[in-house]
C-alpha positions as protocol buffer text, in pm:
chain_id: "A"
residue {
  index: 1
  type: UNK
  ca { x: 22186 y: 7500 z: -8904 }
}
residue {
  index: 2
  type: UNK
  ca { x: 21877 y: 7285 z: -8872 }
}
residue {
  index: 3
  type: UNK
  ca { x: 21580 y: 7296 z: -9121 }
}
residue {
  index: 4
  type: UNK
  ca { x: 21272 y: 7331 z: -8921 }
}
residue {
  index: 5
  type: UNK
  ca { x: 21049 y: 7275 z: -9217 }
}
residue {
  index: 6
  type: UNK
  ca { x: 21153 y: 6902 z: -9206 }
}
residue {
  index: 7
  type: UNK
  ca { x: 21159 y: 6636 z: -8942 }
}
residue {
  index: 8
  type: UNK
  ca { x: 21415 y: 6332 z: -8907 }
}
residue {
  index: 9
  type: UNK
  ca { x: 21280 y: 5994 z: -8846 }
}
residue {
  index: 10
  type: UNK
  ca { x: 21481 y: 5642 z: -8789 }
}
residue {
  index: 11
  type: UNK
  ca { x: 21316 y: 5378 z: -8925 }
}
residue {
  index: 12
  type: UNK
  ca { x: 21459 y: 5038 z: -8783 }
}
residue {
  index: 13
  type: UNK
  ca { x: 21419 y: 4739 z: -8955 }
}
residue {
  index: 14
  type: UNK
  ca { x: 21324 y: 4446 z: -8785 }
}
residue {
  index: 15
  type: UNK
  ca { x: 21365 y: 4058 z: -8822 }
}
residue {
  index: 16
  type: UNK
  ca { x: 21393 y: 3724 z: -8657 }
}
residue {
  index: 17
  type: UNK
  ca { x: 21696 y: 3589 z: -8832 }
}
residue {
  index: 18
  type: UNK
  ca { x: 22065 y: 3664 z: -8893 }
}
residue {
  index: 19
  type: UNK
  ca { x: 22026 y: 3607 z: -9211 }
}
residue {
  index: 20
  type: UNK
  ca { x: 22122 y: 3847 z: -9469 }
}
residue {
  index: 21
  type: UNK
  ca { x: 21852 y: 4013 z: -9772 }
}
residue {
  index: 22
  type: UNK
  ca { x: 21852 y: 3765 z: -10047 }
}
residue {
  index: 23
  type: UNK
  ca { x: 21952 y: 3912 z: -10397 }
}
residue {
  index: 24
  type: UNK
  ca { x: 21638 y: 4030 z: -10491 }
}
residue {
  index: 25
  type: UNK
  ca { x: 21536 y: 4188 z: -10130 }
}
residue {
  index: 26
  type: UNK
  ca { x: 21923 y: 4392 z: -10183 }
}
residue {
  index: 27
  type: UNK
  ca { x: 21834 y: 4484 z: -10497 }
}
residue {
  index: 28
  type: UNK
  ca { x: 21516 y: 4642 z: -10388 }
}
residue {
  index: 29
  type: UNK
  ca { x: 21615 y: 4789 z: -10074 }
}
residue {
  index: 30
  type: UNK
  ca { x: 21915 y: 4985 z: -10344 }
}
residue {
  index: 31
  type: UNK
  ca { x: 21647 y: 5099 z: -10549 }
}
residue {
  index: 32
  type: UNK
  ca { x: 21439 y: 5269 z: -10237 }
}
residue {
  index: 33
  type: UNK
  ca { x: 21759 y: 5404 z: -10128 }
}
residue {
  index: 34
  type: UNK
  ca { x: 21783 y: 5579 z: -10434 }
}
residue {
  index: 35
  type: UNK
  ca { x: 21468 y: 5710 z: -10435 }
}
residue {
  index: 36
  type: UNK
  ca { x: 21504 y: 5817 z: -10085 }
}
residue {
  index: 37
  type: UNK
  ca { x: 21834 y: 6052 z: -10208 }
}
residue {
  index: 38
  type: UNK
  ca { x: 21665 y: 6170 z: -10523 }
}
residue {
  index: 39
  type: UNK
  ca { x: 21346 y: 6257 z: -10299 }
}
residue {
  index: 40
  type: UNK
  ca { x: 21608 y: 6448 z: -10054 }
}
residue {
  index: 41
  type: UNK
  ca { x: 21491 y: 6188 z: -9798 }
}
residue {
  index: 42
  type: UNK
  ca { x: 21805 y: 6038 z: -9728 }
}
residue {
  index: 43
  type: UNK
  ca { x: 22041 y: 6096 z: -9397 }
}
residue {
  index: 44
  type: UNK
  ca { x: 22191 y: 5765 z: -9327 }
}
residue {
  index: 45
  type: UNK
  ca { x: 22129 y: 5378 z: -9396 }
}
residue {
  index: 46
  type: UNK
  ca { x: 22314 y: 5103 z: -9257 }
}
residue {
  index: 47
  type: UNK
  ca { x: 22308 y: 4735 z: -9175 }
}
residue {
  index: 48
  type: UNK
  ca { x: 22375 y: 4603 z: -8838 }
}
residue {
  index: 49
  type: UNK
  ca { x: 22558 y: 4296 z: -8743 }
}
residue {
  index: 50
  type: UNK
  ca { x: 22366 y: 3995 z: -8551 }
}
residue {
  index: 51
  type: UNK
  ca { x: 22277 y: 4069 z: -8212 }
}
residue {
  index: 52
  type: UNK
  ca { x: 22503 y: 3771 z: -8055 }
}
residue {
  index: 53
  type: UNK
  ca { x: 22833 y: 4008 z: -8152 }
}
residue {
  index: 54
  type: UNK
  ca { x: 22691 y: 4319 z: -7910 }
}
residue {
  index: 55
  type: UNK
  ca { x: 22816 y: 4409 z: -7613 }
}
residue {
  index: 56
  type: UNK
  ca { x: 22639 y: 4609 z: -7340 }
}
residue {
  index: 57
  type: UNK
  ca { x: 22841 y: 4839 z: -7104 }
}
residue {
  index: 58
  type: UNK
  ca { x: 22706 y: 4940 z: -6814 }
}
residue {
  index: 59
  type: UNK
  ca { x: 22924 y: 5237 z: -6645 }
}
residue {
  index: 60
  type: UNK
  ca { x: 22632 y: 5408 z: -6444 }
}
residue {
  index: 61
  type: UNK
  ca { x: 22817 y: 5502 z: -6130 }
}
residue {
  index: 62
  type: UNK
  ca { x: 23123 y: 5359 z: -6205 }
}
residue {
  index: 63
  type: UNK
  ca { x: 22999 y: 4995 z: -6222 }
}
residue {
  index: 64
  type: UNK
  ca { x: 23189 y: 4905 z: -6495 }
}
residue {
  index: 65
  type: UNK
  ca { x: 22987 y: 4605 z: -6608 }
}
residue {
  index: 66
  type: UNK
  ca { x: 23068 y: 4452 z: -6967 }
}
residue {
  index: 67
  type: UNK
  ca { x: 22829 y: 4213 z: -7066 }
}
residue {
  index: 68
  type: UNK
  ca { x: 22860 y: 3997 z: -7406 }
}
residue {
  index: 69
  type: UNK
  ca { x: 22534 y: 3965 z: -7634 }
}
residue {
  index: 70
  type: UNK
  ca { x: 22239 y: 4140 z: -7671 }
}
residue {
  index: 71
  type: UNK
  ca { x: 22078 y: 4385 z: -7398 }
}
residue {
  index: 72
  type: UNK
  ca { x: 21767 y: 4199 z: -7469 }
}
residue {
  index: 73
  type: UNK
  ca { x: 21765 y: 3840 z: -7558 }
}
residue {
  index: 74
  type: UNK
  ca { x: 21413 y: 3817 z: -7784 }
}
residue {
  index: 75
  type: UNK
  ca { x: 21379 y: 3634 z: -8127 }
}
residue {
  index: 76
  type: UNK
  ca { x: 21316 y: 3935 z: -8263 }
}
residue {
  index: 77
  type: UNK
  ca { x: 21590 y: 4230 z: -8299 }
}
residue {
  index: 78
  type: UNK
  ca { x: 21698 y: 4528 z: -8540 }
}
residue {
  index: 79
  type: UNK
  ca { x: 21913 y: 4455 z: -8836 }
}
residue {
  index: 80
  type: UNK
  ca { x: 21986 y: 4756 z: -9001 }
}
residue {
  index: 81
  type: UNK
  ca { x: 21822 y: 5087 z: -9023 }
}
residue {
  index: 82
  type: UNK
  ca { x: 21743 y: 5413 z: -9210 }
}
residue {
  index: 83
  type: UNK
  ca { x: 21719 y: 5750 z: -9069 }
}
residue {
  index: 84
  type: UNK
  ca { x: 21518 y: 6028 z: -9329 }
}
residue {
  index: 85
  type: UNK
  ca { x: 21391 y: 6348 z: -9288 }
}
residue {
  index: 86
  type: UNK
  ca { x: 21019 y: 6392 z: -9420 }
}
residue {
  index: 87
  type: UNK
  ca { x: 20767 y: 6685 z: -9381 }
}
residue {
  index: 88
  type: UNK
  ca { x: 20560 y: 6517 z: -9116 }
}
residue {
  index: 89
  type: UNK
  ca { x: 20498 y: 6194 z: -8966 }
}
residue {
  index: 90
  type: UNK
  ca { x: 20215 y: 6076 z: -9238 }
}
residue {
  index: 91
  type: UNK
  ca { x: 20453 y: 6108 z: -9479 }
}
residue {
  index: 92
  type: UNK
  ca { x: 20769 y: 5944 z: -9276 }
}
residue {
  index: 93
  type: UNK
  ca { x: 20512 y: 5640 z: -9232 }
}
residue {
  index: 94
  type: UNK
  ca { x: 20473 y: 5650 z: -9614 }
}
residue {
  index: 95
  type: UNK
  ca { x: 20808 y: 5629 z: -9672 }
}
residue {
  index: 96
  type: UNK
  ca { x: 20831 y: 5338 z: -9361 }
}
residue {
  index: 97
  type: UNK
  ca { x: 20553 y: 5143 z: -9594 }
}
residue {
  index: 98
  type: UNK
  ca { x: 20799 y: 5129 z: -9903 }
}
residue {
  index: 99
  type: UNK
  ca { x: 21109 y: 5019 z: -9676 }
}
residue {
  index: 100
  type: UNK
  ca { x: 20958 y: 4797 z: -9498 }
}
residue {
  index: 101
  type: UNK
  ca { x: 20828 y: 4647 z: -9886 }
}
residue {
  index: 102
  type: UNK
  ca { x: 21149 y: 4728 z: -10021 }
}
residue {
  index: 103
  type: UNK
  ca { x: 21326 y: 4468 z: -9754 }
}
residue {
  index: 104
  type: UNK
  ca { x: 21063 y: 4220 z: -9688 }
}
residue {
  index: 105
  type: UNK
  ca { x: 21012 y: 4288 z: -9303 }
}
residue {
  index: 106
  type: UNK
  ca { x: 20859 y: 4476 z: -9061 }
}
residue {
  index: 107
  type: UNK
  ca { x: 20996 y: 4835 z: -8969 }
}
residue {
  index: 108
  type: UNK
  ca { x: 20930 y: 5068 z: -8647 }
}
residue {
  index: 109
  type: UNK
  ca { x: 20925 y: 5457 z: -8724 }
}
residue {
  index: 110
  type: UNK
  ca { x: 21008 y: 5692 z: -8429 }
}
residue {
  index: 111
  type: UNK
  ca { x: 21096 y: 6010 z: -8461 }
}
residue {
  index: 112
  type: UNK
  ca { x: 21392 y: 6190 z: -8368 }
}
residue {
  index: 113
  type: UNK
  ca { x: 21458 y: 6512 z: -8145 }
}
């Protein structure tokens, strides 16, 4: 049954490198997830492998096209993400503010339907 009083949100996080949070960046983005599960924010959170180990299939129509890499080749791509419910989207952008503080990068908040 879905809770209409809430609304889910993924917020991906984005960088430029393949490298992975330092120590300190792990340990805070632990402690937001925390909060985000004692809040009752929490759905999911997960890291994503570098963007040279995708592969795009394309199978519109039967074209069967594999392609190895990225779908888009730009410096900057998501490396992990979280996806939370909040009330509205003010607060899912407040909660988008501490993540993206939490891992030291910038995040992109879009809701989900």
């Amino acid at each position: 049954m879905f809770d209409n009083s809430v609304m889910k949100f993924l917020i991906s996080v984005i960088d430029d490198t393949a490298g992975l949070a330092s120590d300190d960046e792990m340990a805070a983005i632990d402690e937001f997830n925390e909060r985000l599960q004692a809040d009752g924010h929490w759905e999911f959170a997960c890291g994503l492998t570098d963007p040279s180990s995708a592969t795009v299939i394309d199978n519109r129509a039967g074209a069967g096209k594999v392609t190895h890499g990225p779908l888009i080749d730009t410096p900057e791509h998501v490396i992990g993400f979280w996806i939370i419910t909040a009330a509205d989207r003010d607060e899912a952008l407040a909660l988008a503010t501490e993540g993206s503080k939490a891992c030291n990068r910038k995040v992109e908040v879009r809701a989900l339907h």
